[in-house]
C-alpha positions as CSV (number, residue, x, y, z in Angstrom):
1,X,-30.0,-2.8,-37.4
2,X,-26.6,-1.0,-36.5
3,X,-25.2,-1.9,-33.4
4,X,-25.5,0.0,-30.3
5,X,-23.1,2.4,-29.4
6,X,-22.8,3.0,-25.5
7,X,-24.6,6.3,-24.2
8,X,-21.3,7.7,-23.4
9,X,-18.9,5.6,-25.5
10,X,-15.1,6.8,-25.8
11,X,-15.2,9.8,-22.7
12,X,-13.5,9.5,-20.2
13,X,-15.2,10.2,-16.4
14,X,-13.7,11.2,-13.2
15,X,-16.1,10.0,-10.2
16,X,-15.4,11.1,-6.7
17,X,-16.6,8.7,-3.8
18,X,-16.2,5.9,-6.1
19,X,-16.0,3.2,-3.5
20,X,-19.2,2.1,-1.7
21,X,-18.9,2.5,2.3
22,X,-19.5,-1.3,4.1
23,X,-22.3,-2.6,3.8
24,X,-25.6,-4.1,2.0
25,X,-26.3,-2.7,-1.8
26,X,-24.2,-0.3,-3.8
27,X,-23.6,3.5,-2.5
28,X,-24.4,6.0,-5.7
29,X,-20.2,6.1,-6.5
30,X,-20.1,2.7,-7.0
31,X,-23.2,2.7,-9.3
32,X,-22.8,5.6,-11.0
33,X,-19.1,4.0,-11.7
34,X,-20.4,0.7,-13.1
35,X,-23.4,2.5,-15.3
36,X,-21.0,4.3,-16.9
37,X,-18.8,2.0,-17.7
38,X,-21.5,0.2,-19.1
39,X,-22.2,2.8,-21.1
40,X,-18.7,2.8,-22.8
41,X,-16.7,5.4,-20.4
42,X,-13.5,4.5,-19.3
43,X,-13.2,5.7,-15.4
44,X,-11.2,7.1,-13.0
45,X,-12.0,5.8,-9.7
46,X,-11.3,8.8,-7.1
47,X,-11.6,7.8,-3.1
48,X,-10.0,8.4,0.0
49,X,-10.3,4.6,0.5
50,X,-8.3,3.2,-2.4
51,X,-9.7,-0.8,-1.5
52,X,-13.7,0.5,-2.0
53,X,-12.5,1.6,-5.7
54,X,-10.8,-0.8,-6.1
55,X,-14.0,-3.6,-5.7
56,X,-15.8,-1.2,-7.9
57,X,-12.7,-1.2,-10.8
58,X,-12.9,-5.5,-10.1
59,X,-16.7,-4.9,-11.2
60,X,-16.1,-2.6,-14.2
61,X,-13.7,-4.8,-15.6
62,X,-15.3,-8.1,-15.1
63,X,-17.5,-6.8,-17.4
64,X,-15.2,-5.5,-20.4
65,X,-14.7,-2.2,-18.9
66,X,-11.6,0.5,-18.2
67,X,-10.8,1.8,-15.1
68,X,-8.1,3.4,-12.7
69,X,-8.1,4.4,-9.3
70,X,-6.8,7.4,-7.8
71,X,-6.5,7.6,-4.0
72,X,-7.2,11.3,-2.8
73,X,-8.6,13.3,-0.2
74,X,-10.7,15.7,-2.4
75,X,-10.6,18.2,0.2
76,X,-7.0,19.2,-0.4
77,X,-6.0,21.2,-4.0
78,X,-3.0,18.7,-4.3
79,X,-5.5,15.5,-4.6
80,X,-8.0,16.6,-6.8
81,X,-4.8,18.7,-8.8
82,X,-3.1,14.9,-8.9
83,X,-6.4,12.5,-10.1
84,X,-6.8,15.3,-13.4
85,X,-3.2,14.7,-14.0
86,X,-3.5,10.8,-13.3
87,X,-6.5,11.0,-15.5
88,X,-5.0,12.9,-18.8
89,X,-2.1,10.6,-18.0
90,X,-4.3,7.3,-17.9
91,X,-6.4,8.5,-20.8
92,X,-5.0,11.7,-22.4
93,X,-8.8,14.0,-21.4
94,X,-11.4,14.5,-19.3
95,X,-15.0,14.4,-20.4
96,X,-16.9,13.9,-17.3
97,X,-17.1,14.5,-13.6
98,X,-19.3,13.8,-11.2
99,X,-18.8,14.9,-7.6
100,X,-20.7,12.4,-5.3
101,X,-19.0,13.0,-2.1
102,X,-21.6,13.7,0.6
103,X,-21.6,13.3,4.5
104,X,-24.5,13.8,6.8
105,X,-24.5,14.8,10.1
106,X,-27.6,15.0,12.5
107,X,-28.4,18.1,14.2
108,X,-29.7,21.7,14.5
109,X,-28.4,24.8,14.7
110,X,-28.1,24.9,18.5
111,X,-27.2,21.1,18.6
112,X,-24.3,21.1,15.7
113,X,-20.7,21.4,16.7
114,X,-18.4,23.9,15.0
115,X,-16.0,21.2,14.0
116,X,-19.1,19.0,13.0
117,X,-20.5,21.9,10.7
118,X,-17.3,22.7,8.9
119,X,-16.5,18.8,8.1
120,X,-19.9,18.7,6.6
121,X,-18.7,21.4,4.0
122,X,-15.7,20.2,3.7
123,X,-16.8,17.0,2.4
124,X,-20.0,18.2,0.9
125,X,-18.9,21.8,-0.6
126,X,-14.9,21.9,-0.8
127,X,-14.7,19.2,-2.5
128,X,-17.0,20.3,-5.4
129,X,-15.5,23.6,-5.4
130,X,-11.9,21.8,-5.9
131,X,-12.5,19.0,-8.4
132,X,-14.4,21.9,-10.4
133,X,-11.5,23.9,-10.5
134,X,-9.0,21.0,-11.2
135,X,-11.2,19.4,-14.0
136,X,-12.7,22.5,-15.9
137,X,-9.7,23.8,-17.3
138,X,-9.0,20.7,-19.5
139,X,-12.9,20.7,-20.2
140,X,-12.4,24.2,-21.4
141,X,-9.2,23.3,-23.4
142,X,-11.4,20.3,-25.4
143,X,-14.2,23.2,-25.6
144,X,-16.4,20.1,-24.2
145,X,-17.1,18.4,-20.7
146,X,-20.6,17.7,-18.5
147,X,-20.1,18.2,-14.8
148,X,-22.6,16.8,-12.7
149,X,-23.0,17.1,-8.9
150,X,-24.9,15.2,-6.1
151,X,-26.8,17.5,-4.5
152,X,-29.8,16.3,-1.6
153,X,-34.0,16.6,-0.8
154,X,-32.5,17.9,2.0
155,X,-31.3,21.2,0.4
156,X,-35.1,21.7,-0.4
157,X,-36.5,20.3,2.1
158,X,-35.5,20.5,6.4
159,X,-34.7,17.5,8.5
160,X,-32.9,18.2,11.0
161,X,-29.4,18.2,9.2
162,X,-28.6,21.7,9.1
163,X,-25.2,21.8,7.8
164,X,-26.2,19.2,5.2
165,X,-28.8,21.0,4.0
166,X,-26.9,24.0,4.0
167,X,-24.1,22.2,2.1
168,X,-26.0,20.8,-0.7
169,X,-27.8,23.9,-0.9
170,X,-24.3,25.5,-1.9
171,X,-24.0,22.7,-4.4
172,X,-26.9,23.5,-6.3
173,X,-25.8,27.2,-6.1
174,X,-22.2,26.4,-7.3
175,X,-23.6,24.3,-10.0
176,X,-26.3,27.3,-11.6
177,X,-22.9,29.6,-11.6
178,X,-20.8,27.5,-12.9
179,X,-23.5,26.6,-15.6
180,X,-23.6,30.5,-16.4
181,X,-20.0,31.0,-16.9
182,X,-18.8,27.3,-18.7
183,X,-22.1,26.9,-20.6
184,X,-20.7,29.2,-24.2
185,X,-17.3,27.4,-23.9
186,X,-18.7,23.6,-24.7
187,X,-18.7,23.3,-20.7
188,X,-22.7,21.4,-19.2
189,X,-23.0,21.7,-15.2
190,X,-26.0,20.4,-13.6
191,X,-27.3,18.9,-10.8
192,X,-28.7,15.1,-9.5
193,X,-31.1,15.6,-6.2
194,X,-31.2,12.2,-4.6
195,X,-34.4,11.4,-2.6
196,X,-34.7,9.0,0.0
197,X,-32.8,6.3,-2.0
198,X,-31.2,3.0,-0.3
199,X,-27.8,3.2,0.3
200,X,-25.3,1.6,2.7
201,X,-24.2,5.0,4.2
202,X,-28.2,6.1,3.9
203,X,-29.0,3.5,6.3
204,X,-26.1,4.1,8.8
205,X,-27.3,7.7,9.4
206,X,-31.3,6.8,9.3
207,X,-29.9,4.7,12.5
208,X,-28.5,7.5,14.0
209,X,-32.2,9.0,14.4
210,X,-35.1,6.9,16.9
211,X,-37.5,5.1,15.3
212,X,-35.6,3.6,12.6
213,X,-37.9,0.9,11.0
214,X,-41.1,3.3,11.1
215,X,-38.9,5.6,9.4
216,X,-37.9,3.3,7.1
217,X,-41.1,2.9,5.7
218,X,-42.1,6.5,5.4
219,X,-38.9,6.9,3.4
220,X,-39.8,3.9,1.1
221,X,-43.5,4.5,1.1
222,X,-44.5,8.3,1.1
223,X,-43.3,9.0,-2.5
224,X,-45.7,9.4,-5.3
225,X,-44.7,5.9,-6.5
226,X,-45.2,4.6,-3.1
227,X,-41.5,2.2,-3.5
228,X,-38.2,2.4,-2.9
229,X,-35.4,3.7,-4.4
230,X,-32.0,2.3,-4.8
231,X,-28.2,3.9,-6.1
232,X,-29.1,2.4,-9.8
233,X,-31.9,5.3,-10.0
234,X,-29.2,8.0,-9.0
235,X,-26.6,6.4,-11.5
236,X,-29.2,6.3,-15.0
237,X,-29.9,9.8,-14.0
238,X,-25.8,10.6,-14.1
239,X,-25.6,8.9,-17.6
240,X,-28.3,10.5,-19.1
241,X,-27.0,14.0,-17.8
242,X,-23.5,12.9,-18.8
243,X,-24.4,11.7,-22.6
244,X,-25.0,13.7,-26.1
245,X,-28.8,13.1,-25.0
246,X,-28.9,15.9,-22.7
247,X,-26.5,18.3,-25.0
248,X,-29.2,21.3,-24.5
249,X,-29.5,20.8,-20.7
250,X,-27.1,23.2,-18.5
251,X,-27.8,24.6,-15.0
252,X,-30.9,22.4,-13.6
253,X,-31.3,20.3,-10.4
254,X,-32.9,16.9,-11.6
255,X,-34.8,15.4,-8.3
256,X,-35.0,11.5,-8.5
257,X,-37.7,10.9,-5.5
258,X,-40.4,9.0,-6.5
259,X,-42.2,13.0,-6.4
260,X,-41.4,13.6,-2.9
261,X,-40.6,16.6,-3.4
262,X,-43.5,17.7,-4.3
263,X,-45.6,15.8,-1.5
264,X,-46.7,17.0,1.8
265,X,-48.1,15.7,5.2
266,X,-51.3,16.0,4.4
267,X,-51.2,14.6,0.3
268,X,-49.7,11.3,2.1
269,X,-51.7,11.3,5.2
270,X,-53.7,8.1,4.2
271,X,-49.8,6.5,3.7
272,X,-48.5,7.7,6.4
273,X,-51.6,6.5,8.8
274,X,-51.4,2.9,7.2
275,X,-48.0,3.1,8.3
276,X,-48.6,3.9,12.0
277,X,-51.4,1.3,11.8
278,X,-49.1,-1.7,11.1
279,X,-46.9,-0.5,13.9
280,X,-49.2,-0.4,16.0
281,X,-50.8,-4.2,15.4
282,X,-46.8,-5.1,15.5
283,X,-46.5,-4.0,19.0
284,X,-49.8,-5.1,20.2
């Protein structure tokens, strides 16, 4: 049998937010970062804190893997300008780049501050709209590239995070135009919609909101699969997207959620009662 050839051997990916934020399991930069390195990419590790790449670059190449990393603020031109340049520098092309930058803030309209709402785009929006423009002209130069975006259930779905949800909304509306326009010049843009997945800086906003072990278990079991997710499900989803495999797919929003996006109150109501039920005999 010939030997296996990695999923995305020989390209060369750019990953934004590819640190993990402090604390218990792996944030999707980080393990999008490691799967496809795996996968035989060599990677540029992008983030505005240089020593959370760097423990992802330690795993990468404790494992046989390539990887640089790139301090920059990806909502300045300069930055994103500078980790293309570090990149063909590093590597000589760019084949892949995935824009996982996300921030969440809790609110509604009447509750969000101004300066609240516009660093939610900043971080959410801007960014994609800059590493896009910085990247796609050398994917255009190759006549080849696959750009794939972290978008959010919460673009589909409301929870109280307006400017979030507004956000990643304008992700998966960036990403449909930019598939349009790229798609006849070798150039794939689609979209990753992360449910309610595990993730250190998943759990620091779940805290933010009351009730945070109840809601903990509706988030973990009122999917159709009825368990958790982690970053690992976000980062096979990236490789696939990013390989040869998915050469015909351009312009789509791929939810990994365990079907929850498809669910409502009342298709989970028997979950969701069980749930209440164990609190309840908790606190009694």
């Amino acid at each position: 049998m010939r030997e296996r050839v990695g999923r995305v051997e020989g390209k060369v990916a750019i990953v934004t937010g590819a640190g993990s934020v402090p604390g218990p399991g792996y944030g999707t930069g980080k393990a999008i970062s490691i799967a496809l390195a795996r996968e035989g990419a060599r990677l540029v590790l992008v983030d505005l804190f240089p020593e959370r790449a760097e423990e992802s670059k330690a795993e990468i190449e404790a494992e046989g893997g390539e990887a640089i990393v790139v301090k920059a603020d990806c909502t300045k031109w300069r930055d994103c300008g500078n980790m293309v340049i570090e990149a063909l520098d590093a590597f000589g092309r760019v084949d892949i780049l995935v824009n996982n930058l996300g921030l969440a803030s809790p609110g509604t309209v009447t509750e969000m501050y101004e300066r609240d709402w516009d660093r939610v785009f900043d971080i959410n929006l801007r960014t994609v709209f800059l590493a896009c423009k910085a990247a796609i002209p050398v994917m255009l130069g190759q006549q080849s590239g696959a750009v794939i975006n972290l978008s959010s259930m919460s673009a589909q779905r409301p929870g109280r995070t307006i400017a979030y949800s507004a956000a990643k909304a304008g992700v998966e509306a960036m990403t449909f135009d930019m598939a349009y326009a790229y798609g006849r010049k070798g150039v794939r843009v689609n979209c990753v919609m992360p449910g309610n997945i595990g993730t250190p800086i998943a759990m620091n906003v779940l805290k933010s909101f009351p009730g945070y072990q109840t809601n903990l278990k509706m988030r973990e079991r009122c999917g159709m699969l009825g368990i958790p997710g982690d970053a690992w499900d976000i980062a096979n989803a990236v490789v696939y997207l990013a390989s040869d495999e998915a050469k015909f797919i351009t312009g789509v929003t791929l939810p990994v959620d365990a079907g929850m996006l498809r669910t409502t109150g009342m298709s989970m109501v028997s979950e969701i009662r069980a749930i209440i039920e164990e609190e309840y005999q908790e606190d009694s």
